[in-house]
C-alpha positions as CSV (number, residue, x, y, z in Angstrom):
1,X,30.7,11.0,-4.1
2,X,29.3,8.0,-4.0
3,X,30.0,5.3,-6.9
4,X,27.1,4.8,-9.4
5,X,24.8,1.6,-9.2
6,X,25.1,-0.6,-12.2
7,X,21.9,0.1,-13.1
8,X,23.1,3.7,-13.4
9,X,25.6,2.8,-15.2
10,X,23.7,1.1,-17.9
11,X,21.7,3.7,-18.7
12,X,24.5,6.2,-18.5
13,X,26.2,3.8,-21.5
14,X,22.7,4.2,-23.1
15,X,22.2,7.8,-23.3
16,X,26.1,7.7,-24.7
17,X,25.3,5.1,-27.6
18,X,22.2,7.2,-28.0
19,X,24.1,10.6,-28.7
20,X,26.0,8.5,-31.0
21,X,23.2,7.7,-33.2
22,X,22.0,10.8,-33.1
23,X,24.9,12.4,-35.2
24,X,24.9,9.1,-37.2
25,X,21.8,6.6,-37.1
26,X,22.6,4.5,-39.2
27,X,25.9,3.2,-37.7
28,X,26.2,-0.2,-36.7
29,X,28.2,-0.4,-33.7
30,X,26.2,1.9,-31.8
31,X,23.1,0.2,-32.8
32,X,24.2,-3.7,-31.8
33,X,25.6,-1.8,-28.5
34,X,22.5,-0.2,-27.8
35,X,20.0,-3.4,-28.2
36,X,22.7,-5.2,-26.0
37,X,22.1,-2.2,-23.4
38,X,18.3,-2.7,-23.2
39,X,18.8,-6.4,-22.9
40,X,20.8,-5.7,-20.1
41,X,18.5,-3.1,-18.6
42,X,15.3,-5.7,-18.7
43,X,13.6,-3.7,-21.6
44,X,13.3,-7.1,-24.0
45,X,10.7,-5.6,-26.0
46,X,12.9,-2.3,-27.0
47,X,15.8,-4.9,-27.1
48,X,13.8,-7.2,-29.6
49,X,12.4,-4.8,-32.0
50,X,16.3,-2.9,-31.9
51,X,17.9,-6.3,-32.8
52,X,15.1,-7.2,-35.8
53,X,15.8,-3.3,-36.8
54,X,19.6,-4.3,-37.9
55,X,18.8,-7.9,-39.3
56,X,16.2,-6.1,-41.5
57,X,19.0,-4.0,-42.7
58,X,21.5,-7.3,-43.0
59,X,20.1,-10.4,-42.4
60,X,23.2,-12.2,-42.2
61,X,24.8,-10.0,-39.5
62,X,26.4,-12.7,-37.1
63,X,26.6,-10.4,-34.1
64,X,22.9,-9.8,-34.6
65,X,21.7,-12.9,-35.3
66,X,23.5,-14.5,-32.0
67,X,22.8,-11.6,-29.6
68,X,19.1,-11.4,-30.6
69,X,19.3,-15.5,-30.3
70,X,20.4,-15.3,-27.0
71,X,17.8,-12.9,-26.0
72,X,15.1,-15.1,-26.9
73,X,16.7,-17.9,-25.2
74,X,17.3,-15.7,-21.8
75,X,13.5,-15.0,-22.0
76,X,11.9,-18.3,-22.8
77,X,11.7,-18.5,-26.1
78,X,13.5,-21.1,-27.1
79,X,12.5,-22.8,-30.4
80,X,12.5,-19.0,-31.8
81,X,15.9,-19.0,-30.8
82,X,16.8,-22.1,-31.9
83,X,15.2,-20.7,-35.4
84,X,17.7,-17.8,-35.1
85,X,20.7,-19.6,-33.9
86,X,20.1,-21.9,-37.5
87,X,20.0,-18.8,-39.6
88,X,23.4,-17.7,-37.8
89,X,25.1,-21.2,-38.6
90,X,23.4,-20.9,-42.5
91,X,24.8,-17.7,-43.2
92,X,28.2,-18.5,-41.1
93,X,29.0,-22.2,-41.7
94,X,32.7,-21.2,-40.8
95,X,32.1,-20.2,-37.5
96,X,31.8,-22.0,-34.2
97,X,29.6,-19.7,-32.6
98,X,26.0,-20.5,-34.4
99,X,26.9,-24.6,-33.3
100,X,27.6,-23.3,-29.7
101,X,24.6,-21.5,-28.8
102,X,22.2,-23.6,-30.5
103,X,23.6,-26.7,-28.8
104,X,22.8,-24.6,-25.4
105,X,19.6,-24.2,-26.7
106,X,18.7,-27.8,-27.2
107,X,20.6,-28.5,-23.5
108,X,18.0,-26.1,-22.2
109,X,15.1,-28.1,-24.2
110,X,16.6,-31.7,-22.7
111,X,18.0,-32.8,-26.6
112,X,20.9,-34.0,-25.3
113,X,22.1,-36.2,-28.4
114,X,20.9,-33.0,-30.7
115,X,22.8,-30.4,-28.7
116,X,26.0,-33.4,-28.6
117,X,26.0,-33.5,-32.1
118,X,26.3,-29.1,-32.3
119,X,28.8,-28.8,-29.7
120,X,30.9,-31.9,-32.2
121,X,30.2,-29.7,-35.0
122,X,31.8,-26.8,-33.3
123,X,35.0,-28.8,-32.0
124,X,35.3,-29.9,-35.6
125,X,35.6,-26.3,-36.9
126,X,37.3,-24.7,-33.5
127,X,39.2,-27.6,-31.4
128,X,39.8,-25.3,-29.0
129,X,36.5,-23.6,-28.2
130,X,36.0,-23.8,-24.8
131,X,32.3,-22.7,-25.1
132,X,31.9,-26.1,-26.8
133,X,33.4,-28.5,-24.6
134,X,31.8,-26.9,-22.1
135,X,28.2,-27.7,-23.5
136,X,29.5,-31.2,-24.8
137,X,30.4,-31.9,-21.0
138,X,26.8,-31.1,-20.2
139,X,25.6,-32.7,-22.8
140,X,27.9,-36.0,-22.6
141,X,26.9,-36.1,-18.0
142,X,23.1,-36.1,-18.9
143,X,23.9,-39.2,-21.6
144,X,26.1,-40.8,-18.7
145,X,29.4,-40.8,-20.5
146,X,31.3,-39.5,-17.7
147,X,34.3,-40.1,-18.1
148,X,34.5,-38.3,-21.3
149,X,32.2,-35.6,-20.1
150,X,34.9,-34.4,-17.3
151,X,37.7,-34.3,-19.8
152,X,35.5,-31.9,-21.6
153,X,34.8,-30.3,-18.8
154,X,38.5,-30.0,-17.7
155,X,39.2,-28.3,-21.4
156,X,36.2,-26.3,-21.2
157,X,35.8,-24.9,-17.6
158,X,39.6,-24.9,-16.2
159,X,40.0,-21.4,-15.5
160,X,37.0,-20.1,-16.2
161,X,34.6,-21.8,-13.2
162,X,32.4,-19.2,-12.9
163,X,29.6,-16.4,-14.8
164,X,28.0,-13.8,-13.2
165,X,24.6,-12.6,-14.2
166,X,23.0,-9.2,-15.0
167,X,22.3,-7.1,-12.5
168,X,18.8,-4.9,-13.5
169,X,18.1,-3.4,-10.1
170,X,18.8,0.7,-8.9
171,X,21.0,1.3,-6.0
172,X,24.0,-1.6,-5.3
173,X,22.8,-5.6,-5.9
174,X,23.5,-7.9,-3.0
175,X,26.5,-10.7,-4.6
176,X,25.4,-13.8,-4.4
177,X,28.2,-16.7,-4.7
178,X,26.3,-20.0,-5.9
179,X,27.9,-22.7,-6.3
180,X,26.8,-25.9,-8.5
181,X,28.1,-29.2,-9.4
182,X,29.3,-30.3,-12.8
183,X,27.8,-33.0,-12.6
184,X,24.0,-31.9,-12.2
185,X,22.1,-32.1,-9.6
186,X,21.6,-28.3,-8.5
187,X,18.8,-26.0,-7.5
188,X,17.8,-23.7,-10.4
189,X,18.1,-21.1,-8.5
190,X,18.7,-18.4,-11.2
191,X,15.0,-17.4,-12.3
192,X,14.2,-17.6,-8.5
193,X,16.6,-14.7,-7.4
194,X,15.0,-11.2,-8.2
195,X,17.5,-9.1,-10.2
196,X,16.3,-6.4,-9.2
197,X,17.7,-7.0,-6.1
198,X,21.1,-10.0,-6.1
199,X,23.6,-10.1,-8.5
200,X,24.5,-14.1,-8.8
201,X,27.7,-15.4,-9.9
202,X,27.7,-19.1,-10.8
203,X,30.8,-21.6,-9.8
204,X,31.2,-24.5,-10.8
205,X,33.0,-26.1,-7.6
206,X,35.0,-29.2,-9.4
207,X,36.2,-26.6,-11.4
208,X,37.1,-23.6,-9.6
209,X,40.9,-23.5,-8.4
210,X,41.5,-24.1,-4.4
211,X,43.9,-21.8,-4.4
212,X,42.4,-19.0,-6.7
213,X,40.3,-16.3,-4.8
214,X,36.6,-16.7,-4.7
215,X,34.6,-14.1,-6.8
216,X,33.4,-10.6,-4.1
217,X,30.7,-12.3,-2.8
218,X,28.1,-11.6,0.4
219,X,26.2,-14.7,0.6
220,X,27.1,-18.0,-0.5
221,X,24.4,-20.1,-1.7
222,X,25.6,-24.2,-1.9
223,X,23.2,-24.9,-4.7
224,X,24.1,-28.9,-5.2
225,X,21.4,-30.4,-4.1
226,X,21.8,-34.8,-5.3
227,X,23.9,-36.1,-2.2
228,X,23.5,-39.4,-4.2
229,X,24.8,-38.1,-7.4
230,X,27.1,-35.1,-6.7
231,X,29.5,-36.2,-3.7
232,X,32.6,-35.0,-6.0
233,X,30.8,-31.7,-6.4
234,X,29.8,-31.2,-2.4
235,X,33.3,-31.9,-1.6
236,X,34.6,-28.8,-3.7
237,X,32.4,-26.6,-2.6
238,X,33.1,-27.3,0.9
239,X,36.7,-27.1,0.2
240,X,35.8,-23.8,-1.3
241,X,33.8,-22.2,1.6
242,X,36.4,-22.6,3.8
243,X,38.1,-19.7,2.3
244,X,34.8,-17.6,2.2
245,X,34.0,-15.7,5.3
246,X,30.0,-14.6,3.9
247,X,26.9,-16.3,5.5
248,X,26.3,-19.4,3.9
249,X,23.1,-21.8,3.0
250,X,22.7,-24.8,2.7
251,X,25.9,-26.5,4.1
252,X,27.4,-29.0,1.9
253,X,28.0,-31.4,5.3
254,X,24.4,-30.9,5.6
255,X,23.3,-32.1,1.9
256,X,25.5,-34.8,2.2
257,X,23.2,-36.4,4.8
258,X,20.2,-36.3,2.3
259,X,20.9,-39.1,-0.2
260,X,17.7,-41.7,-0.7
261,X,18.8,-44.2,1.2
262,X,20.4,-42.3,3.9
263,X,16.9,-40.6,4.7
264,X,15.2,-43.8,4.4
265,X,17.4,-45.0,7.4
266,X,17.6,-41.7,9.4
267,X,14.4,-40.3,9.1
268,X,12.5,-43.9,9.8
269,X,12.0,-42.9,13.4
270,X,9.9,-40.1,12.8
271,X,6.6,-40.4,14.6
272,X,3.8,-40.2,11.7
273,X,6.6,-40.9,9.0
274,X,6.6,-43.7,6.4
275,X,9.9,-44.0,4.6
276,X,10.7,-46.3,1.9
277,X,13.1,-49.2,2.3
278,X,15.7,-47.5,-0.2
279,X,19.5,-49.7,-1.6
280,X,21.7,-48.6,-3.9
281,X,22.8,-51.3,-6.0
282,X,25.0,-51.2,-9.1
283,X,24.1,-52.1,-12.8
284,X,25.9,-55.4,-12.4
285,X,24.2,-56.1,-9.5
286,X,20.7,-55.8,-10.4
287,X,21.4,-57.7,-13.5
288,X,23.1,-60.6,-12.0
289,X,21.2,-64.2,-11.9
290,X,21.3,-63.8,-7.9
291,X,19.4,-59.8,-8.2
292,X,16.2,-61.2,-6.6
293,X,17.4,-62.8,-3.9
294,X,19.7,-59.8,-2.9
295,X,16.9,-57.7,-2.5
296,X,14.8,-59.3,-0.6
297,X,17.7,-60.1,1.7
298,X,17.1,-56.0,1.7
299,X,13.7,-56.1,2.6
300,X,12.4,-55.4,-0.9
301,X,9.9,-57.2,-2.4
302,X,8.1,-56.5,-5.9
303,X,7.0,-54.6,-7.6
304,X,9.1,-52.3,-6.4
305,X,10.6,-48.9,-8.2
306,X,14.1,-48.6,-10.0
307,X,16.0,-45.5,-10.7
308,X,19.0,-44.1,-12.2
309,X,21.1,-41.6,-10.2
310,X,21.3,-38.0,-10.3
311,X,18.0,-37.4,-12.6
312,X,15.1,-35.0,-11.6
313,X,11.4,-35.1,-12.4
314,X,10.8,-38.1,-12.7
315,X,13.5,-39.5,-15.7
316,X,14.6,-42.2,-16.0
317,X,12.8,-43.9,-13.1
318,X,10.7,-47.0,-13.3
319,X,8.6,-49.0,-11.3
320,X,9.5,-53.1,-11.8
321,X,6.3,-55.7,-11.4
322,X,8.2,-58.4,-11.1
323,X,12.0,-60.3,-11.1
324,X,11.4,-60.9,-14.9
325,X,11.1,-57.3,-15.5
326,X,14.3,-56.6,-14.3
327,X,16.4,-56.7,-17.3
328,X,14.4,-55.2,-19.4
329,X,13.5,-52.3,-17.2
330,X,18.2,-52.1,-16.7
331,X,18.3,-51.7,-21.1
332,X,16.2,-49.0,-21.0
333,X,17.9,-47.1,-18.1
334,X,20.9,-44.9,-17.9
335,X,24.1,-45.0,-16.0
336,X,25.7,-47.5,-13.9
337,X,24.5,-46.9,-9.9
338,X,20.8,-47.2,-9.2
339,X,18.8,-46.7,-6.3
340,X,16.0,-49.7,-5.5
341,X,12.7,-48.2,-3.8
342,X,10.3,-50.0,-1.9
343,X,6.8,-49.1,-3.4
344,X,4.3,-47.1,-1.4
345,X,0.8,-47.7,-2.8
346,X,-0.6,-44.5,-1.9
347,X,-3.4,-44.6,-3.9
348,X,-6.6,-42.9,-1.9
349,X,-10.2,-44.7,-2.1
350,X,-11.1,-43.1,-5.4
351,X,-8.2,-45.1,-7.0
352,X,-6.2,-41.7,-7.5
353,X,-2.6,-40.6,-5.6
354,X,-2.1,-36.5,-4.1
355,X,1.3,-35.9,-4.3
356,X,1.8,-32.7,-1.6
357,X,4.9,-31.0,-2.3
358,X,6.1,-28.6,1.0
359,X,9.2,-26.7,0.8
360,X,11.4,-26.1,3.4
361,X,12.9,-22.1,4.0
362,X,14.6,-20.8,6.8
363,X,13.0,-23.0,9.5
364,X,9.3,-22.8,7.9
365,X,7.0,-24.9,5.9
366,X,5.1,-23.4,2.4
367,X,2.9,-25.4,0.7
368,X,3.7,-25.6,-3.2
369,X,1.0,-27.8,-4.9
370,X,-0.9,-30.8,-4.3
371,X,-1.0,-33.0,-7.5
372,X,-3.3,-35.9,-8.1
373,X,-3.3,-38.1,-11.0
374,X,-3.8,-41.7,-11.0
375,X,-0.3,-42.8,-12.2
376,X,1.9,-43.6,-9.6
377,X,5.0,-41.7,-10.9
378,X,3.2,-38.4,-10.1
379,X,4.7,-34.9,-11.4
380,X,3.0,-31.8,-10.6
381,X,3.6,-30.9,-14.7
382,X,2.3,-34.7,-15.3
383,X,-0.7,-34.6,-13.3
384,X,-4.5,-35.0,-14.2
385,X,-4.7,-30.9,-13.5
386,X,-5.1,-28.3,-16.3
387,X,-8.4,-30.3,-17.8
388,X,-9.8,-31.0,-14.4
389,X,-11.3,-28.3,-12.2
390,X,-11.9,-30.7,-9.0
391,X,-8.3,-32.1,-8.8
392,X,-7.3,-28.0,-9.2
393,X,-9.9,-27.5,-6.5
394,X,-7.6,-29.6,-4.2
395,X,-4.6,-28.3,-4.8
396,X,-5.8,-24.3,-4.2
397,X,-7.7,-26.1,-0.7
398,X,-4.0,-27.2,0.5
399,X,-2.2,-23.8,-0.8
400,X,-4.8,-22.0,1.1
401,X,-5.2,-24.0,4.8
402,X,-2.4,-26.6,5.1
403,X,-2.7,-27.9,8.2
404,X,-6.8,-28.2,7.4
405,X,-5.6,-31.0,4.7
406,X,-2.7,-33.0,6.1
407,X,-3.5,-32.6,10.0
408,X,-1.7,-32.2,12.7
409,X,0.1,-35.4,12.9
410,X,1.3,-35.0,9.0
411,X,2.4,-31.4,10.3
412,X,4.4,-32.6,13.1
413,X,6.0,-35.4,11.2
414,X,6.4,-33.2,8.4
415,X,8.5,-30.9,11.1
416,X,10.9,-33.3,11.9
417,X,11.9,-33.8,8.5
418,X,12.9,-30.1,8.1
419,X,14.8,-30.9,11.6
420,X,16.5,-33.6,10.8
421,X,17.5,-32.4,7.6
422,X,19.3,-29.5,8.8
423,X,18.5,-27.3,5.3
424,X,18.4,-23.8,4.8
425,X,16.3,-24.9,1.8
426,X,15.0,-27.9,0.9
427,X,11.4,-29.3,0.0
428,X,9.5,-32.6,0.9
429,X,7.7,-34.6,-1.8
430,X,5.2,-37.2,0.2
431,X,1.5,-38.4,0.6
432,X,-1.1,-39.7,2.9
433,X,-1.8,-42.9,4.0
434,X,-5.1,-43.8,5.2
435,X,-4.3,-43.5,8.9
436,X,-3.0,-39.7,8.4
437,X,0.4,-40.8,7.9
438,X,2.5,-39.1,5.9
439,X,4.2,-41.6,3.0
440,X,7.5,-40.0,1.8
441,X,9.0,-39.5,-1.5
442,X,11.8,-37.9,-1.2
443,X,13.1,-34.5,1.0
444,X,16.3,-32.8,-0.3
445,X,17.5,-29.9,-1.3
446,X,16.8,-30.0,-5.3
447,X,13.0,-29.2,-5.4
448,X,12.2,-26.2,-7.5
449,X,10.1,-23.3,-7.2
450,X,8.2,-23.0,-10.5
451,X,5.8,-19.7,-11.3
452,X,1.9,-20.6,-12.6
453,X,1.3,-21.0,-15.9
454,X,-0.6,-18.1,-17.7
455,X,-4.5,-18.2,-17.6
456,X,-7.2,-17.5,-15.2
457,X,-7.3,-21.0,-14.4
458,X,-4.0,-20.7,-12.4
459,X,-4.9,-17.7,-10.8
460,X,-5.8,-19.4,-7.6
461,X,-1.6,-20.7,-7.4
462,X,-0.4,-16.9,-7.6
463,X,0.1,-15.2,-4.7
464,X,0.6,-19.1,-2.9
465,X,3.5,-19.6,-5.1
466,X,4.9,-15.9,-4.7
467,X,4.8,-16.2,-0.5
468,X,7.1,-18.8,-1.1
469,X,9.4,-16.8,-3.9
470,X,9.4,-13.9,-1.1
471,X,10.4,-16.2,2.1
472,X,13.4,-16.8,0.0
473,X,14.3,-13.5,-1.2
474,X,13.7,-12.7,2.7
475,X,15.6,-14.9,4.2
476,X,18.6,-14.3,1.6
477,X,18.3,-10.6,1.8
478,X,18.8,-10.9,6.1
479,X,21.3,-13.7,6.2
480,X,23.5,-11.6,3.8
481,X,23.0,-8.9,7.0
482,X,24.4,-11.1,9.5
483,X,27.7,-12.7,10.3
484,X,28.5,-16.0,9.7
């Protein structure tokens, strides 16, 4: 007889609880059990209005209050849960959890000294919560206190490297084994893996013993991404793999080739390609009396663009006029190794820059947006879009005939890239010059998939955005088919 899906055995646990409260309906076990079952199931709505049910009845009830918290956090809805996860520490000032989960909440919404000062408050009540000093070593690696942040991490993770998801699918999930840095740096892959169909466990690879078996597993998915930030991390995880005998993407050898400076150099030769002129230079460097002559012993002339490792979207990452504005640009900066960027003007006729995003999957190009904005640090999130039809106009022109927009010399030069690279997965930030030639950003493996926002006005980005959510799920789905 074969074994029941997961999914099957949910609902099985469901119409047990459910039996339960028929013969008594006012019991609270069964009741907390049965909101956590329709969590788990995908039914948030019956989930919500089962958890508000029992904090109607007793407002104060912890395992309510941080269940139904956690809920709203796994679906978005963050500063309700953050309003939840107060009421828990109000009513429980005693208790470590209520600290916990709201400084997870405020790591989600990028407060990284509010969710440090939670995850303190926690230690101070419970020194030995690991669920603590494992947020504080997030929290303390996005402020750049390192060194602290991996003794947290050591207390916090050691032993427990890894989490696997819910699986809300019928019939058995395909295991997914992704592996992440510590550090940062990694794909957010979880939203972008259907649930209905993979079941993804989460390592942490600096974490995870080398001699302890790897969680079951069918695929493995390396998802550190920042060569320039998370060497420690890629060297785990390909210390790891070599005890995992499942398909694997994304090589760590290969993201280890796709640091800035790396691909400025390698990729320079690309007919069609511009790359930036890209040094990593230290704090001490930059700021020393000698800083301008050192770069332009580089090649780098100002203004040219400054930024801190191992940040995304755009943090952290500011463009310098001149040697005078050197110092002041370092206070305002993070960390201690920075990378110094030649500056591309790409800035068209009109006096406005198109940032074209493509990502990379399985050997084929997608377009993902084209943003235009006249700022030169140019976000798709950031850009002169949602109150400006034309600049919308452009971006659903590219979705819909890429090779119309960029031509056939961007194409091919946008081709090698993805060759060069060697990535299951990756993506390439760039624009055009005036000649057709494409001006590069940056091509790695960290770019991110993100859905439309709601409205008719995105309506256009849709089904664009979801070819490229299904060439993933298809190329997961046949590598975890075939051998390695």
């Amino acid at each position: 007889m074969p074994r029941p899906s997961p999914r099957e055995s949910l609902e099985a646990a469901l119409a047990r609880v459910d039996r339960a409260l028929a013969a008594d309906p006012a019991a609270r076990a069964p009741r907390l059990e049965r909101a956590g079952l329709l969590h788990q199931l995908g039914r948030t709505d019956d989930a919500k209005q089962a958890y508000l049910a029992i904090l109607a009845q007793d407002p104060t009830d912890l395992d309510a209050l941080t269940q139904f918290g956690a809920l709203l956090r796994d679906t978005d809805y963050r500063s309700a849960a953050c309003t939840v996860f107060r009421q828990a520490i109000l009513h429980h000032p005693r208790r470590a959890v209520g600290p916990v989960l709201l400084g997870n909440t405020l790591l989600d919404q990028g407060d990284y000294p509010g969710a440090r000062a939670q995850f303190q408050e926690a230690l101070a009540l419970d020194p030995g919560c690991r669920e603590a000093h494992q947020g504080m070593a997030t929290a303390l690696m996005e402020l750049r206190e390192e060194e602290l942040a991996w003794e947290h991490g050591r207390k916090g993770f050691t032993g427990r490297a890894h989490l696997t998801n819910p699986f809300r699918g019928s019939g058995q999930p395909v295991s997914v084994l992704v592996l992440n840095s510590a550090a940062g740096g990694n794909i957010p892959l979880r939203r972008n893996l259907d649930d209905q169909l993979f079941q993804s466990t989460m390592l942490l690879a600096e974490f995870h013993d080398p001699a302890a078996p790897l969680p079951p597993h069918q695929l493995a998915f390396n998802a550190i991404g920042d060569a320039d930030y998370c060497q420690r991390g890629l060297d785990a995880a390909a210390a790891l793999l070599r005890h995992s005998r499942a398909p694997l993407i994304n090589a760590p050898a290969a993201v280890a080739r796709t640091g800035r400076a790396e691909n400025a150099r390698r990729l320079a030769g690309i007919p069609g390609l511009v790359t930036p002129r890209t040094v990593m230079l230290t704090r001490a460097a930059l700021a020393a009396a000698d800083a301008e002559q050192r770069l332009r012993a580089e090649g780098l002339a100002f203004p040219l663009l400054v930024r801190s490792l191992g940040f995304q979207a755009g943090k952290h990452f500011v463009k310098v006029e001149s040697p005078q504005g050197l110092a002041e640009a370092l206070a305002g900066l993070p960390g201690r190794d920075f990378a110094a960027i030649e500056f591309l003007d790409a800035r068209d006729a009109d006096g406005r820059i198109r940032k074209y995003r493509v990502m990379m999957i399985d050997g084929r190009l997608y377009p993902l947006h084209a943003a235009v904005s006249s700022n030169w640090k140019i976000h798709y999130f950031s850009a002169d879009m949602a109150d400006t039809p034309a600049h919308r106009a452009e971006d659903e022109a590219f979705l819909q005939d890429m090779p119309r927009v960029l031509g056939a010399a961007a194409l091919a030069a946008l081709q090698g890239v993805q060759a060069a690279l060697g990535l299951d997965y990756a993506g390439v930030d760039f624009s055009l010059g005036a000649d057709g030639q494409v001006l590069l950003f940056e091509a790695n493996a960290t770019m991110v998939i993100l859905p439309p926002g709601p409205g008719e006005a995105w309506a256009y980005r849709r089904e664009p955005v979801q070819r490229v959510l299904d060439a993933l799920t298809a190329m997961l789905l046949a590598r975890a088919k075939a051998p390695r």
